[in-house]
N, C-alpha and C positions, 0 to 999 in steps of 0.2 A: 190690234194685238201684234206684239212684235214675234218675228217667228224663231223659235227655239225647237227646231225641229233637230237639229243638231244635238243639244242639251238633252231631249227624250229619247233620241237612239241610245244616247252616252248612259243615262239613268235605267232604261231597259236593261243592257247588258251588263252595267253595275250590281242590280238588284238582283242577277242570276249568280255571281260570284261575291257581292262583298253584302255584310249585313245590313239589312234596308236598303243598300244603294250607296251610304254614304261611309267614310272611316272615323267619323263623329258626329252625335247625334245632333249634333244641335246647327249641322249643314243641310239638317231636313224640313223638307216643307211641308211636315206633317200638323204643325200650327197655326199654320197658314193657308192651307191649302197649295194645292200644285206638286209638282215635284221640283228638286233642288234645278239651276241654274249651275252649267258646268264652265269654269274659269279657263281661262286660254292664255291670256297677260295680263297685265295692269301696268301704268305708269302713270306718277303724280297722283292727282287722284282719282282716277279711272278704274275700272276694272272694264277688260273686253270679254266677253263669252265666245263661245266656238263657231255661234251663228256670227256674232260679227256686231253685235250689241253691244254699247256701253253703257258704263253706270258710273255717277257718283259713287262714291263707297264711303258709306259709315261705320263698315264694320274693323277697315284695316288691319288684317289678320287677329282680329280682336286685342288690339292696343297698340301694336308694338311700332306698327307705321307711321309716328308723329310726324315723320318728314315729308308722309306719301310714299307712293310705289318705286320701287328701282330708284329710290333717293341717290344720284350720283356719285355723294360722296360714299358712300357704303358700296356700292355694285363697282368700285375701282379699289378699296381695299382688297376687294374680293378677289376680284379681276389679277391683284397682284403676287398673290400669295398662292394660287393654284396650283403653278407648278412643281410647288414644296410638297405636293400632296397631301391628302385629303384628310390622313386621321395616322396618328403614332402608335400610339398606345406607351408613351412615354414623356414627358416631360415637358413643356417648351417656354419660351421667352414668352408670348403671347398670353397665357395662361395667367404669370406673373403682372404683367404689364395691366391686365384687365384688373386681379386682385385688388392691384392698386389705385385703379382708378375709383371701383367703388367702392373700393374703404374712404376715400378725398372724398365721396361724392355724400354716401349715406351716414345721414348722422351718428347713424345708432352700431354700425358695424364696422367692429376692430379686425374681425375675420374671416374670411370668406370661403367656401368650397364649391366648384361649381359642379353642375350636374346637366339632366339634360333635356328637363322639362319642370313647365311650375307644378305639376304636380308630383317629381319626382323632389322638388325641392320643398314643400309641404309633408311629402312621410317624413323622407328624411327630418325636417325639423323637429317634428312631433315622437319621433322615435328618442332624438336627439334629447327633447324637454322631459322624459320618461329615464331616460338612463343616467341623466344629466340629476334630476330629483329623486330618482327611484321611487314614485308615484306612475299609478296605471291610468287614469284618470284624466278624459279632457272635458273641457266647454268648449263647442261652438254654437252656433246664433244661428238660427232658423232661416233660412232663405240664402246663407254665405254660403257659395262651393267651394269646392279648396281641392280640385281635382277628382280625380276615380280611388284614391285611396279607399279603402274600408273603411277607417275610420272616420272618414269625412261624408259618406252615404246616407246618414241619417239626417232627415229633414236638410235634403240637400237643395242649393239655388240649380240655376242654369239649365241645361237639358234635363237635368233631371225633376225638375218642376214639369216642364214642357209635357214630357212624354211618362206622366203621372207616375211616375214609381220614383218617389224620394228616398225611399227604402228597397235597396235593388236586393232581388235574390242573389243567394252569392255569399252573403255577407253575414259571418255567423252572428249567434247572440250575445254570444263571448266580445266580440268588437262592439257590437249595440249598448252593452251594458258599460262599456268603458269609456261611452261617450255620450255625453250629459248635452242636451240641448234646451236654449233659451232664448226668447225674444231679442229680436237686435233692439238696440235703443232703448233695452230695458234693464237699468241701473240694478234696483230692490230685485228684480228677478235672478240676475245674478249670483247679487250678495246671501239669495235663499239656497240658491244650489250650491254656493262655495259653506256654507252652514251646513244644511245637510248630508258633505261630503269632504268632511275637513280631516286635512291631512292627505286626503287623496287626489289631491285634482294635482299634475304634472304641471298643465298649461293652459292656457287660453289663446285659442285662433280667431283671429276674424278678419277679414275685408276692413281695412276701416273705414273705405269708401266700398258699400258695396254696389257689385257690376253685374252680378250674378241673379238678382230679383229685379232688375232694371237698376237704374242709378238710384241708390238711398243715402245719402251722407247721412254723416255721424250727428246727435241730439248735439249741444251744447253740454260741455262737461263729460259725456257719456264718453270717452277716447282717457278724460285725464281721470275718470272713476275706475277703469278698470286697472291703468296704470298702478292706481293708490292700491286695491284691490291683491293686487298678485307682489307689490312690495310686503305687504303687512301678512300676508299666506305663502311666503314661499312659492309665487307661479309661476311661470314660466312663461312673460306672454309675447307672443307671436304677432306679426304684422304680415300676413298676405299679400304684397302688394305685387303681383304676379303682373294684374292691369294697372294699378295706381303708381307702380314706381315708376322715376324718369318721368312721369304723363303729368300727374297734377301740378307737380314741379320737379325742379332737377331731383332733389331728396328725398321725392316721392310726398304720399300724406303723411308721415311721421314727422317730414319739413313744415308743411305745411300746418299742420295741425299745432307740433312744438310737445307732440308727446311724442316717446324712443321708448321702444319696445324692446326684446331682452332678444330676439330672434326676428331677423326680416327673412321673408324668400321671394325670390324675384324671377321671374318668366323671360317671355321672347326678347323682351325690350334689349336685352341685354347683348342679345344677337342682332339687332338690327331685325330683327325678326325671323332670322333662323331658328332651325332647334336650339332652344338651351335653355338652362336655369340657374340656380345660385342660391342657397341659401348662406344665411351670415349672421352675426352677432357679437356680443359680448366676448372677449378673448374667452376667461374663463370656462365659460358653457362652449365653445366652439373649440377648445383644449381636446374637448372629450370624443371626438370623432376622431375614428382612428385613421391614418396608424400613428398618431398624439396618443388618442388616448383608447379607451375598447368597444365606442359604440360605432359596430360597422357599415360602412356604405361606401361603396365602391362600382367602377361604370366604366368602361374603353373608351367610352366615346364622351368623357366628362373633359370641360376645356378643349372640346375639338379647335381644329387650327385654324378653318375655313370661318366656323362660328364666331369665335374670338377675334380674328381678325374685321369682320362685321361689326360686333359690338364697341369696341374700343373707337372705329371711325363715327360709327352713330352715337357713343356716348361722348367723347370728345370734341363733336360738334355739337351737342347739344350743349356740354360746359361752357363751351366758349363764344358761345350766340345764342345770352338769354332773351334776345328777341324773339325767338322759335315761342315762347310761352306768353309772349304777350298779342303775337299773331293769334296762336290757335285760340286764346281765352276771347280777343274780341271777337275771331269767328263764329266761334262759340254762342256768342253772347249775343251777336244779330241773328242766327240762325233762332234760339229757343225762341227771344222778347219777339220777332218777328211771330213765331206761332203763336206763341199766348198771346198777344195785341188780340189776333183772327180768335182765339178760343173764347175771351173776354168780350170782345166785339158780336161774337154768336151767341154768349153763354152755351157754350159746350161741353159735358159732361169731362170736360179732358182735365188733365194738371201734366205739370212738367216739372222734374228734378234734374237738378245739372251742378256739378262741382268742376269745375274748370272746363277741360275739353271732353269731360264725358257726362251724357246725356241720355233720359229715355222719358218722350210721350206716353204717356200713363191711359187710358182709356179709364179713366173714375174721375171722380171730382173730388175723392178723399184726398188728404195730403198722407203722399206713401212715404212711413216712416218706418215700416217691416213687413216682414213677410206677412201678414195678415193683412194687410191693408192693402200691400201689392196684387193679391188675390183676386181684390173686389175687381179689377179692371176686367172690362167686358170682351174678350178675347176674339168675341167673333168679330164685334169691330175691328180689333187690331190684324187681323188678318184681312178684313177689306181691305185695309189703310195702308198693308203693306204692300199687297197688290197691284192696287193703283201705283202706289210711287213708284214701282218695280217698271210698270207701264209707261212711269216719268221720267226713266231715267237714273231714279236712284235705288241705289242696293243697302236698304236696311237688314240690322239683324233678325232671322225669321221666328222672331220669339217676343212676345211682350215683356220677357222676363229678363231683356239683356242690354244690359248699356251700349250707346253708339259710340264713336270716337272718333274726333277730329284731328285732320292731319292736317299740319302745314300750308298742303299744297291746295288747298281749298280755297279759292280768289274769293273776292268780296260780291264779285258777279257770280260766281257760281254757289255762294252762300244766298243770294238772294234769288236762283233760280230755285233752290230747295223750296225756301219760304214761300214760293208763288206753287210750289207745286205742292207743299205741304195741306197750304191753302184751299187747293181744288181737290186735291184728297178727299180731305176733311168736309168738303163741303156733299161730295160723292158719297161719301160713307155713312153721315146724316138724312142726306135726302133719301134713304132707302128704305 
């Protein structure tokens, strides 16, 4: 056992002053057993704990690290601009220069307003697709989170799967009743609730890769049905890709997929992995956020200077060296075929879903194509399994419900030591 005596003083004294120990929930080892592991540094793809531990890291601040930790080119933009200070509350060149960038970048967006987190950039949208239509009314899709919003609490993915209250107190009825949910990857189930609520539906959200119930890609067709869907209803529909922008390719999955969505919102990636966010769209519908136009949302720390600065070097170098995408997919793609070989070779109750560089070992032998099927996986396993790797060296996310993500800086040796240690995992966690 490695020793984390360190990490248990630090979650001790956590648990006395901050809720559970951690300041989100899904940095809890309440899935898995244990208590959380407390972070110290990371570089490339490392992470160090406080005892002095390293790990692989699959989580990379959940997405945003494509290039790995303290990527050089990003920690010297940073490095540069510091002594401009930290945060205005007014104006700046930076701010500009990023608009610009991802409007060049994402297909689907003529406009951008940045913000300071993806789930500040999810109300916001959805506020936006509401004032924008004057319809109350949303769909999302069972097992997508889309932040701590209210109206995204219903049958929500991510921790709030985990730690069983998809439905949190808090959240009145009034929000509950204004938000319609339905099966991911299910077409006819849609098109019943956009029927039985016609006229009223604002927008549609979803992941279109989701990352939030483990990796689940989109059915065939299912991405250009809802598209047709909210052309022919007036909807409003929304592209999530908080973890899928920048990661699945430069343009995110609306690139990749070749459907454009009427509203994207975008998370850390955007920072290099600092705080921030960004939603964007359509000129017209993104007119209407004021001071353009009267639906309000406003933030001091929206476009911070340190942030921006971050993002523009890490999205900049991601424009200009699409090799970064063809690394992380074949890393990608020896890590998972390397498991499945062992799962197929054992006949092991496992499957695995992966769209580009993000991934999740499933514990069932259904193929998970929604939240109901993501369910069936056998969860005590997956907290063995996490376990042990943890023992191996590598830092998975401590949830069966949550995609991994590959960065960069992941060698093709150090891709093949996962596989060997996936291996012995898996071989621990059956003989039990």
């Amino acid at each position: 056992m490695r020793n984390r005596a360190i990490s248990e003083e630090l979650f001790k004294r956590a648990s006395a002053v901050i809720p559970g120990g951690v300041n989100s929930p899904v940095r809890a080892f309440k899935a898995v057993g244990g208590n959380p592991v407390f972070m110290k540094s990371a570089k490339g793809p490392y992470l160090i704990d406080e005892d002095g531990n390293q790990y692989l890291d699959f989580i990379n601040s959940w997405g945003p690290m494509i290039l790995g930790h303290a990527a050089p080119v990003v920690v010297e933009a940073v490095q540069k601009v510091l002594n401009d200070s930290f945060s205005f509350g007014a104006p700046t060149r930076r701010e500009v220069e990023m608009a610009e960038l991802i409007v060049s970048i994402v297909p689907s967006v003529e406009v951008v307003r940045m913000v300071n987190s993806g789930t500040e950039a999810t109300m916001s949208a959805v506020r936006l697709a509401r004032g924008y239509t004057g319809k109350d009314k949303i769909i999302k899709f069972e097992g997508c989170y889309h932040g701590h919003g209210d109206s995204f609490l219903i049958a929500a993915g991510s921790g709030a799967i985990t730690h069983g209250a998809p439905d949190s107190p808090g959240v009145t009825q009034g929000v509950a009743n204004d938000t319609l949910t339905v099966a991911y990857n299910d077409l006819s189930a849609v098109e019943q609730s956009v029927l039985e609520n016609k006229n009223k539906i604002a927008a549609i959200i979803i992941e279109p890769v989701v990352g939030n119930m483990g990796c689940v890609p989109p059915s065939p067709g299912f991405l250009e049905g809802l598209r047709k869907i909210c052309d022919r209803e007036g909807i409003v529909l929304i592209f999530d890709e908080v973890m899928t922008g920048f990661r699945l390719s430069l343009g995110g999955a609306q690139e990749l997929y070749g459907v454009r969505p009427d509203l994207t919102t975008m998370g850390k990636i955007i920072g290099g992995g600092m705080p921030v966010g960004a939603y964007g769209g359509k000129k017209e519908i993104m007119q209407q956020v004021a001071p353009a136009g009267k639906v309000y949302q406003a933030g001091t720390l929206s476009g911070n200077p340190i942030a921006m600065a971050a993002g523009i070097a890490m999205l900049t170098h991601l424009k200009n060296t699409p090799s970064v995408y063809q690394t992380i997919e074949k890393t990608s793609a020896d890590i998972c075929e390397g498991i499945l070989g062992y799962i197929k070779e054992k006949n092991l109750p496992c499957s695995i879903n992966r769209v580009g560089s993000m991934w999740t070992l499933f514990f069932t032998d259904q193929p998970v194509i929604d939240f109901n099927t993501a369910k069936t996986s056998d969860l005590a396993k997956f907290g063995q399994f996490f376990r042990s790797m943890l023992e191996r060296g590598v830092y998975l996310a401590p949830s069966q419900y949550e995609s991994l993500f590959v960065s960069a800086a992941i060698t093709q040796e150090q891709a093949a030591q996962v596989v060997q240690a996936a291996k012995a995992s898996l071989e621990e966690v059956f003989q039990k």
